[in-house]
C-alpha positions as CSV (number, residue, x, y, z in Angstrom):
1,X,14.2,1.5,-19.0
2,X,14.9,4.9,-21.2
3,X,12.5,6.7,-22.8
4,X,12.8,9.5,-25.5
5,X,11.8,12.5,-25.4
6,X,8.7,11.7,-27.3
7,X,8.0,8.7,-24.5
8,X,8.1,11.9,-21.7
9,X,6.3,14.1,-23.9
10,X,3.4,11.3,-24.2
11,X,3.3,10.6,-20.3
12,X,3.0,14.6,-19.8
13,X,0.2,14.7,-22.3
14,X,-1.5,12.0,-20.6
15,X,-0.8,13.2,-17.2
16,X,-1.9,16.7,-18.4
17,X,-5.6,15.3,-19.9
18,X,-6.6,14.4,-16.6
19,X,-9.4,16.3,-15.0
20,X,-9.9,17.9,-11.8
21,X,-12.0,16.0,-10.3
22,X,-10.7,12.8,-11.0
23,X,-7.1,14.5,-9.4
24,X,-9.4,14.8,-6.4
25,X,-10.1,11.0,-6.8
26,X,-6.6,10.7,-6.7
27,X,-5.7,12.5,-3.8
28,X,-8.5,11.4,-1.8
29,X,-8.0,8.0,-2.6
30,X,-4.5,8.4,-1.1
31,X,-5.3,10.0,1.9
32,X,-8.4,7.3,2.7
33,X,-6.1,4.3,2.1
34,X,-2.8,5.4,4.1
35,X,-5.2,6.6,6.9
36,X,-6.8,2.9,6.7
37,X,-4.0,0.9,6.2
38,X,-1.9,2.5,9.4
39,X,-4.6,2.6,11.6
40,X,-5.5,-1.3,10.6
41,X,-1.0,-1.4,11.1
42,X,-1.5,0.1,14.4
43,X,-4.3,-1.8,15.5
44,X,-3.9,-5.4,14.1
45,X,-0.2,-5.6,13.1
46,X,1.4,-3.8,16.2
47,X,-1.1,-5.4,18.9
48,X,-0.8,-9.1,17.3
49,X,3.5,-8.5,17.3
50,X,3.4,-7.3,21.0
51,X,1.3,-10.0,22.0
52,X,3.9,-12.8,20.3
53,X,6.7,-10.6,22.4
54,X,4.7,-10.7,25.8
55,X,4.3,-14.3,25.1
56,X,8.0,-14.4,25.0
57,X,8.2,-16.1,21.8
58,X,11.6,-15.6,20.3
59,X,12.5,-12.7,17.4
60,X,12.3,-14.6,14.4
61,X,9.3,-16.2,14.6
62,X,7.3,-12.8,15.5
63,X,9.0,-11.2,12.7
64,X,7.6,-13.7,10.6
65,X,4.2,-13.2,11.7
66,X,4.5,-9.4,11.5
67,X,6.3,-10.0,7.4
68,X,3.3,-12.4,6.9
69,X,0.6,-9.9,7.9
70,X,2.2,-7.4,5.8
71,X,2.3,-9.1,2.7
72,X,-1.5,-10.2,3.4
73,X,-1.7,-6.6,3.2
74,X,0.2,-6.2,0.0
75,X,-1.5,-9.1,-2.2
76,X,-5.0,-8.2,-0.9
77,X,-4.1,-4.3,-2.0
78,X,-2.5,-6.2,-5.1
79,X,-6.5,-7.7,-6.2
80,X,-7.8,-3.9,-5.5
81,X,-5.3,-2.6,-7.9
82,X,-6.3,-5.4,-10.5
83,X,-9.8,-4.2,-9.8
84,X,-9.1,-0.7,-10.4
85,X,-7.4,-1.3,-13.7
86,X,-10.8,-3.1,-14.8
87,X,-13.2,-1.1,-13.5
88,X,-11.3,2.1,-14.5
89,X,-11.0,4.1,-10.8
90,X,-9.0,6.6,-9.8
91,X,-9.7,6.6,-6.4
92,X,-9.9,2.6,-6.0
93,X,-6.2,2.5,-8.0
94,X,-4.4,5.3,-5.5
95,X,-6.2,3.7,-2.4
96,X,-4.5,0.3,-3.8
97,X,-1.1,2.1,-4.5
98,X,-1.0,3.5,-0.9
99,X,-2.1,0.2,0.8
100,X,0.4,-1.6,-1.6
101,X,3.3,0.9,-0.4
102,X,2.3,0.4,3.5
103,X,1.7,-3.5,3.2
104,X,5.5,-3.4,2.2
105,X,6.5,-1.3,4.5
106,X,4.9,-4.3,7.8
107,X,6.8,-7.3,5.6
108,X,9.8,-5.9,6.5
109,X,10.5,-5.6,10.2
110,X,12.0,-3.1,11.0
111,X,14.0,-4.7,13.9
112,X,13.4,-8.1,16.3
113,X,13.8,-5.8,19.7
């Protein structure tokens, strides 16, 4: 997609109209929901993956599992985002932008060791 000038003058304007506190929404929002979503990646994801390994069930099937938990995480961050854009929320939208982000981050394994 290009934009003009007048296009990146608009998004500066808008970008420039927000307030402080609702930057600190923002930013808050952010650091609450990539806090949450690792430690619930750490403690769900990565102990539900090493028990399918332990079990000895074979790579693909656990990277299944671990894609399929991650993009549980990615749709269900996908209704928060939806939610934010309706009830207009600064800190509900970047905690559903991070969450989005990390969800896709678990759907793709990294590697089947």
């Amino acid at each position: 997609m290009f934009f003009s000038s007048r296009h990146i003058q608009k998004m500066r304007d808008s970008l420039l109209s927000i307030s402080t506190p609702e930057w600190l929404y923002l930013a808050g929002g952010l650091m609450l929901g990539v806090a949450l979503w690792l430690a619930i990646n750490r403690k769900i994801v990565h102990k539900a993956v090493a028990g399918l390994r332990a079990k000895g069930i074979k790579p693909n099937p656990t990277a299944f599992c671990e894609s399929a938990m991650g993009f549980a995480i990615f749709t269900l961050n996908g209704g928060i985002l939806y939610l934010a854009t309706q009830l207009p929320s600064f800190f509900l939208f970047s905690f559903a932008v991070a969450g989005l982000l990390i969800g896709g981050w678990i759907a793709m394994p990294a590697d089947s060791n």
